[in-house]
N, C-alpha and C positions, 0 to 999 in steps of 0.2 A: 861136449859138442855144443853145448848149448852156449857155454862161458867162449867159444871162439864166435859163435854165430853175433851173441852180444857185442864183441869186441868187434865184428866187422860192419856190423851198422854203424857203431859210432866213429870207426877209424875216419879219416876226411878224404876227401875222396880222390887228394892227391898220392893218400896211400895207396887207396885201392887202384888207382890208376898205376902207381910203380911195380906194381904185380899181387899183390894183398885179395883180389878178383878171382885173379888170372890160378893162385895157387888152390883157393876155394876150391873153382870150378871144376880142376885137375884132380880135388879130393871127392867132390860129389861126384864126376864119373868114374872115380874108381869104388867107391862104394856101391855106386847104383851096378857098377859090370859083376862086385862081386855077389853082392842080392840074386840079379839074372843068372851066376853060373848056379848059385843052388836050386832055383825053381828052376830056372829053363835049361840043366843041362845039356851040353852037348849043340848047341844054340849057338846062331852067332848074335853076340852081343846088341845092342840097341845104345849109342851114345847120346846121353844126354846133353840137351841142345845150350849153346849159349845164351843166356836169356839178360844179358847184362851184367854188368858191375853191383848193382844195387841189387840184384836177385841173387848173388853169390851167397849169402847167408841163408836164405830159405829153403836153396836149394839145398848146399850140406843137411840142412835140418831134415828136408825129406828124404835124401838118400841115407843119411845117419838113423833114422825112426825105422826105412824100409828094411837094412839088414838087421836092425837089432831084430829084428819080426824072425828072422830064420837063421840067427847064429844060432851053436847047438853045445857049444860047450864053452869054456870058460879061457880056456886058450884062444880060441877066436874072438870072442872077446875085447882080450887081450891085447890080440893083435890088430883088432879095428882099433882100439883105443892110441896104442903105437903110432899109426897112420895119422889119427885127426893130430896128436900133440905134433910128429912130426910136420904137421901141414903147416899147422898155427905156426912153428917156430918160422919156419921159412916164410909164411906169409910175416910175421916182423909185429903178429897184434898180440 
C-alpha cells in the first residue's frame, strides 16, 4: 500500500488526471465499506468523500491502516492485498 501511495504522489498529475485518482479513490472506498461491514454490521455504509486528486494517496493509506486494524485472518489479508495490486495495475503507477 504504501509503495502505490508513493507512486501516486509522484505520478504527474496528467496521470492522475487520466484516471490514476479516480481508481485510488474507488480502492479507498472499498476498503473503508469493508472496515464498516466488520465494525458496523448490518449498517448501511458511509462513502468516503472525494477529497481531490492529490488526497488520493492518503486516503488509500487511511482506509488500507483502517482494515488492516480488523482483518482477522490471513486470507483476508490476502485478499485486501489482491484489491490494492489490482488497483495499482489499473491505475498504470
Amino acid at each position: 500500500m504504501d509503495h502505490f501511495a508513493d507512486r501516486l504522489r509522484a505520478a504527474p498529475q496528467s496521470r492522475l488526471q487520466r484516471g490514476a485518482a479516480a481508481e485510488a479513490l474507488a480502492l479507498a472506498r472499498e476498503l473503508a465499506r469493508r472496515t464498516q461491514a466488520v465494525e458496523e454490521p448490518g449498517s448501511e455504509p458511509r462513502q468516503m468523500p472525494d477529497a481531490g486528486m492529490f488526497a488520493a494517496a492518503d486516503q488509500i493509506l487511511v482506509a488500507a491502516h483502517d482494515l488492516a486494524l480488523v482483518l482477522k485472518s490471513d486470507d483476508e489479508v490476502g485478499e485486501a492485498v489482491r484489491l490494492v495490486e489490482e488497483a495499482r495495475g489499473r491505475a498504470g503507477v
